[in-house]
C-alpha positions in Angstrom: -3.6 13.2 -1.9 -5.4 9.8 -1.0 -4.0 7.0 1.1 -1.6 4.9 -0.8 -2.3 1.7 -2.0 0.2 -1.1 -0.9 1.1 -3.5 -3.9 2.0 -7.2 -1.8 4.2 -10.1 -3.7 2.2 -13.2 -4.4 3.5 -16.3 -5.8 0.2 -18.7 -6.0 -3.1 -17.1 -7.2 -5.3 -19.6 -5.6 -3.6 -19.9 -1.9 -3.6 -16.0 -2.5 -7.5 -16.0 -3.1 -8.4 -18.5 -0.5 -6.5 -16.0 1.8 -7.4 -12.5 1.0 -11.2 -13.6 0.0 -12.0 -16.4 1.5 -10.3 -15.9 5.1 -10.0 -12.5 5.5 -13.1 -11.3 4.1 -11.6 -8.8 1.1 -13.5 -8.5 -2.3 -12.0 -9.0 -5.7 -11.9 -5.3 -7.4 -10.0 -6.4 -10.2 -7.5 -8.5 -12.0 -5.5 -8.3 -15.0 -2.9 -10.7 -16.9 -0.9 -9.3 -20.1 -1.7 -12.6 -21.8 -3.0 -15.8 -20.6 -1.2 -17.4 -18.4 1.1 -14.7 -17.6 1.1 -13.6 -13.6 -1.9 -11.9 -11.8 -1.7 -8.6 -10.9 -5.2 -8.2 -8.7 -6.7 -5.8 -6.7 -8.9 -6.3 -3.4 -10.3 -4.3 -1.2 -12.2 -4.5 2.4 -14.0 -1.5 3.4 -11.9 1.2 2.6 -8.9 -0.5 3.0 -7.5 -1.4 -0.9 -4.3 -3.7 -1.6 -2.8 -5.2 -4.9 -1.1 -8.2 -5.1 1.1 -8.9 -7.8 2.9 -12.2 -9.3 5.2 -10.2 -11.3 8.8 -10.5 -10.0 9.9 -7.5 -9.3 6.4 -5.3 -8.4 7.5 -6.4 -4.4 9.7 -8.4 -2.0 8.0 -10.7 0.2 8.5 -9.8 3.9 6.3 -6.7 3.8 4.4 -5.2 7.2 1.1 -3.3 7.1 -1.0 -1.9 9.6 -4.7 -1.8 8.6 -6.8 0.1 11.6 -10.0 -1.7 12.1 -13.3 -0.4 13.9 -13.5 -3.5 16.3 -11.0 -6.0 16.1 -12.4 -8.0 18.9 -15.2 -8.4 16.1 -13.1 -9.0 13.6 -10.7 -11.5 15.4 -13.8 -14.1 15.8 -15.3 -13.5 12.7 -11.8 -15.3 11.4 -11.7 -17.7 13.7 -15.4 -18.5 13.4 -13.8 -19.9 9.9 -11.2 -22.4 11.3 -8.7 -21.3 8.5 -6.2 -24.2 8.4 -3.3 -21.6 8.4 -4.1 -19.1 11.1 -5.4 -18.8 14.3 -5.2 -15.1 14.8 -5.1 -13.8 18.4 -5.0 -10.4 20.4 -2.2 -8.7 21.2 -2.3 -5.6 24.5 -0.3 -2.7 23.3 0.2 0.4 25.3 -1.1 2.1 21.7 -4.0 -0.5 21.3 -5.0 -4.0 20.3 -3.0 -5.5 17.7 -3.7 -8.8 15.9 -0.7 -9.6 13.3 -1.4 -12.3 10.7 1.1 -13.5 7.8 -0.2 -14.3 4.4 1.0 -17.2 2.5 3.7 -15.0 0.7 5.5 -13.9 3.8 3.7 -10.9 4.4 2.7 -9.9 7.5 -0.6 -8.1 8.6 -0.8 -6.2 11.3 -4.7 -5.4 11.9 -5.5 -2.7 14.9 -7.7 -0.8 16.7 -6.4 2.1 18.7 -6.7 2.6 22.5 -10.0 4.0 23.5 -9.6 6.7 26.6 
């Protein structure tokens, strides 16, 4: 079995892209419409780490959590704020477990990047 590929409810393709691409750094892997100017189902991917995000009602409910592991997140954390993205301002989070730096996308899903505790 492989890791499983979240699918994430989007609602506006270019807030969605200025997010996923431009902010967080993810690559476009693919994207499909059944017609013009039906919704975007699109693929992106970071690494290793893959989601989809879908306009199609019904694919997903908004209001969805993931954890994506990350190699440094201290790194990572002012990489994104290096951009001065007008909608986020991620920070660090101490957990007994790790660092934790949780981010919601413009569709009211939430993003919980990590690193785990190093002992």
């Amino acid at each position: 079995m492989k890791p499983p590929i979240p699918i994430l409810r989007s609602f506006d393709e270019a807030v969605t892209r200025e997010f996923y691409v431009d902010f967080l750094g993810f690559s476009v892997e693919f994207e499909h419409r059944f017609a013009p100017g039906t919704p975007l189902y699109m693929g992106v991917a970071k690494g290793t780490c893959v989601l989809h995000l879908s306009e199609h009602f019904g694919d997903a409910a908004p209001g969805a959590s993931l954890r994506i592991e990350v190699e440094d997140l201290r790194a990572y954390a002012r990489e994104l704020n290096g951009k001065a993205y007008k909608n986020a301002r991620p920070g660090i989070q101490e957990q007994p477990w790790g660092e934790d730096m949780s981010i919601s996308d413009p569709n009211g899903n939430r993003l919980i990047f990590h690193s785990p505790r190093k002992d």
